[in-house]
C-alpha positions in Angstrom: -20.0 -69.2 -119.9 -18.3 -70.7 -117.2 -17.9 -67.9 -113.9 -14.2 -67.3 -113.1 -12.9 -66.8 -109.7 -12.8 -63.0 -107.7 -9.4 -62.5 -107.0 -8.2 -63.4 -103.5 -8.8 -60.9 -101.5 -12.1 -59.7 -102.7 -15.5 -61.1 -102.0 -17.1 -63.0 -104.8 -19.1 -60.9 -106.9 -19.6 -60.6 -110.4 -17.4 -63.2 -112.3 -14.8 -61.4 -115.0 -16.5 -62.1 -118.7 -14.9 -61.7 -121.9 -16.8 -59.0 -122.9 -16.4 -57.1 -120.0 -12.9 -57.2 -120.2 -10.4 -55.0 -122.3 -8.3 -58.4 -123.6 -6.4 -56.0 -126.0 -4.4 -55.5 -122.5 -3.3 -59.3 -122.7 -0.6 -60.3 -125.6 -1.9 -61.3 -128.8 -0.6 -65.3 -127.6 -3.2 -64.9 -124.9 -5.6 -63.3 -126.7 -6.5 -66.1 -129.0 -7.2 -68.4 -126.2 -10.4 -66.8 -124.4 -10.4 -69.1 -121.8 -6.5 -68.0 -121.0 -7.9 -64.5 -120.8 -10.1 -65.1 -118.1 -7.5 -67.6 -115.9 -4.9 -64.5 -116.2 -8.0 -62.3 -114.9 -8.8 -64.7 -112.1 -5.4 -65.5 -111.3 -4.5 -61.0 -111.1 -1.2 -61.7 -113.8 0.1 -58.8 -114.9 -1.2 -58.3 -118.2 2.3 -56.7 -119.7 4.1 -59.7 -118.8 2.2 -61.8 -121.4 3.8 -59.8 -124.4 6.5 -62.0 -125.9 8.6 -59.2 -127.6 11.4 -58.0 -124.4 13.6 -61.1 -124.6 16.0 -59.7 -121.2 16.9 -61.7 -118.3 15.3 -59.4 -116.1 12.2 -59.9 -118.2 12.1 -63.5 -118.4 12.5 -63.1 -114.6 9.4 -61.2 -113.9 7.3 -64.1 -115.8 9.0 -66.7 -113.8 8.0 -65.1 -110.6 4.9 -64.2 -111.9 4.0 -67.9 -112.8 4.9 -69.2 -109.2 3.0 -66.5 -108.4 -0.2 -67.5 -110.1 0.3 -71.2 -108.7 0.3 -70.4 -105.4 -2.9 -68.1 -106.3 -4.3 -71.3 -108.0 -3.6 -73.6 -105.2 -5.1 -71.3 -102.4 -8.1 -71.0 -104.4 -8.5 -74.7 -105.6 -8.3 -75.4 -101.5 -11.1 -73.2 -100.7 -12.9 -74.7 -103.3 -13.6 -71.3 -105.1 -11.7 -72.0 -108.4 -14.6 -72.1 -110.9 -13.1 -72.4 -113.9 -12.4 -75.5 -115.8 -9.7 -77.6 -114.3 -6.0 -75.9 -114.9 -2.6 -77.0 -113.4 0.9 -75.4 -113.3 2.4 -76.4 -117.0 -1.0 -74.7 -118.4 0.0 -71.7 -116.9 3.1 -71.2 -118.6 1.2 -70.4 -121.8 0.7 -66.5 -120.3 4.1 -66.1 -121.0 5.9 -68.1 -123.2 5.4 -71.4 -125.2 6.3 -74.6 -123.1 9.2 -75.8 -125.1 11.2 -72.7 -124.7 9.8 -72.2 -121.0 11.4 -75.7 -120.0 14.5 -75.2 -121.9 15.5 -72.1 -121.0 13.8 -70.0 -118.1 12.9 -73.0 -115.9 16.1 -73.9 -116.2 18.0 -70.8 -115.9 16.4 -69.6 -112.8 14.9 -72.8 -110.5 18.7 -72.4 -108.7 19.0 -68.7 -109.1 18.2 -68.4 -105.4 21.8 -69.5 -104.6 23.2 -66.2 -106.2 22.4 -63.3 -104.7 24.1 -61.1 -106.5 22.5 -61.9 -109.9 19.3 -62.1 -107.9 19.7 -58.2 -107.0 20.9 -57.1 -110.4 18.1 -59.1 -112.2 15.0 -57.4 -110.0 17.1 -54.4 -110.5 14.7 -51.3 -112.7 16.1 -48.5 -115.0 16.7 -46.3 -111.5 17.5 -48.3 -109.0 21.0 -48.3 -106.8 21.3 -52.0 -107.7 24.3 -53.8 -108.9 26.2 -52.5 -111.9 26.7 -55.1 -115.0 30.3 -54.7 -114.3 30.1 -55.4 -110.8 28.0 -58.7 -111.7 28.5 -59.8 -115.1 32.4 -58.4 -115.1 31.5 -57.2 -119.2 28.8 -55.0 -120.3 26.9 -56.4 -123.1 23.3 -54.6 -124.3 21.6 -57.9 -123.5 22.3 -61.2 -121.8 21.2 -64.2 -122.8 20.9 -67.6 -121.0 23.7 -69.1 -122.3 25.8 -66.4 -120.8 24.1 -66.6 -117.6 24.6 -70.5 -117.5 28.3 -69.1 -118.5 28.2 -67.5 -115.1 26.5 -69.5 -112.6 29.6 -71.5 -113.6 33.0 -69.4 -113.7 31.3 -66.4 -111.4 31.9 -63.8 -114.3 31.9 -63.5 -118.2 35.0 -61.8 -118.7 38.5 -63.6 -119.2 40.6 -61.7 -117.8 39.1 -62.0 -114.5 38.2 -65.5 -114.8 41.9 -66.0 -115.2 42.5 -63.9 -112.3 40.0 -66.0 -110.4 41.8 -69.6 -111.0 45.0 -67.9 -110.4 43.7 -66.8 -106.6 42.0 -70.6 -106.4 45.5 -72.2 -106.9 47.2 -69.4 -104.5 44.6 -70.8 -102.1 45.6 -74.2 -102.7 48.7 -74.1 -102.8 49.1 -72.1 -99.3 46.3 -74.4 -98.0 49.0 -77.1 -99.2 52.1 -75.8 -97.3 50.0 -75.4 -94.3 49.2 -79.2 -94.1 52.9 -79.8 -94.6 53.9 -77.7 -92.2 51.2 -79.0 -90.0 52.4 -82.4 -90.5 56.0 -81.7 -89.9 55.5 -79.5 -86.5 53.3 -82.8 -85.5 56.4 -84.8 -86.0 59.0 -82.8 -84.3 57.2 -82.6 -81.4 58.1 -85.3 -78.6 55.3 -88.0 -77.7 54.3 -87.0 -74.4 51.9 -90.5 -74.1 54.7 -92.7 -74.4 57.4 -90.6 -72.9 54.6 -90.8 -69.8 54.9 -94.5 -69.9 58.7 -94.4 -70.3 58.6 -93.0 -67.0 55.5 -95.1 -65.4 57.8 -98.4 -66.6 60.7 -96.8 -64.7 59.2 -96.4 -61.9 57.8 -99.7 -61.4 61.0 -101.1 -62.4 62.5 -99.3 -59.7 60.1 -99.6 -57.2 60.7 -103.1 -57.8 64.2 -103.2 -57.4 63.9 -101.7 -54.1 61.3 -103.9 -52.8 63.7 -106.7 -54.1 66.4 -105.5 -52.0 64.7 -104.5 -48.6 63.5 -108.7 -49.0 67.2 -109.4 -49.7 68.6 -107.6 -46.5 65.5 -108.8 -44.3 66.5 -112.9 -45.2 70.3 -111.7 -44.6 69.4 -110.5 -41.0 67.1 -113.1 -40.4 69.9 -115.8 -41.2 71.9 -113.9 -39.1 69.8 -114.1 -35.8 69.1 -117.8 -36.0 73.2 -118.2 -36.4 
């Protein structure tokens, strides 16, 4: 049988087995699949996050972390050259926990941009007694369980509940429209005021016009006295 990997931060020893193993720790999905046994060993996954039967969010969170967990685990090791085990990539993992179809469809998809909302970020890592987030100060509507859909629900509108949803177009149009009247009043103060570049030009054109004018004069008295003195 084929030696599996010491975890990270140990130094190689004796590689896991199956029969040294309790693999009634490991979901009954995993359990079937020996070799899966011993990649969730080398790879430290949390054993109770192979059980399929706690369909929450915050659930289906702790597997996704734990997966991107175990593939930087597997990548580390694969670089050292110290993964021993038969050849395994990142969509093999998934089958610790959940089946591929459902994994790609829902959880991938729910939480590869989840990052960009912090707030569901906290109340989703949030446990049974910690200060986190209320569901009413996320979700805006207590439910006993959320499912995807409603979180897709609120990665669009910010919230499941109407009411507030309607509250929350009605303060985006407020927005708009005083955003609106701003411009306009923008636009008209911009137009009342005088244009100082051309009003300076006004007053350059003047004053060549009437330095001119005197130059033209001082030449029209200097001829006059000149034809006066050769008379």
């Amino acid at each position: 049988m084929a030696a599996a990997c010491p975890p990270i931060s140990a130094t190689p020893s004796v590689a896991p087995s199956i029969s040294g193993q309790d693999t009634q720790a490991y979901g009954p999905d995993v359990t079937k699949n020996p070799q899966l046994v011993l990649v969730g060993t080398a790879l430290e996954v949390d054993s109770t996050l192979t059980y399929r039967n706690d369909p929450s969010l915050r659930m289906w969170y702790k597997k996704y972390n734990a997966w991107n967990d175990a593939i930087e685990k597997l990548n580390v090791l694969k670089a050292a050259k110290q993964w021993t085990l038969p050849e395994i990539g990142r969509t093999e993992l998934i089958n610790l926990f959940a089946g591929r179809a459902y994994w790609h469809s829902h959880i991938k998809k729910g939480f590869t941009d989840i990052h960009n909302y912090k707030s569901m970020v906290r109340w989703l890592k949030k446990d049974v007694d910690d200060d986190g987030p209320s569901d009413l100060e996320v979700w805006h509507l207590q439910k006993t369980q959320y499912t995807f859909k409603d979180l897709e629900l609120w990665k669009k509108e910010g919230t499941l509940d109407n009411d507030y949803r309607m509250q929350l177009k009605e303060k985006g149009k407020g927005k708009a429209k005083a955003k609106a009247r701003s411009s306009q009043r923008s636009r008209k103060s911009r137009k009342a005021e005088p244009d100082d570049s051309i009003d300076e030009a006004e007053i350059s054109s003047k004053k060549k016009k009437s330095s001119g004018s005197r130059t033209t004069t001082t030449k029209s008295v200097q001829k006059a006295s000149s034809s006066k003195s050769q008379k």
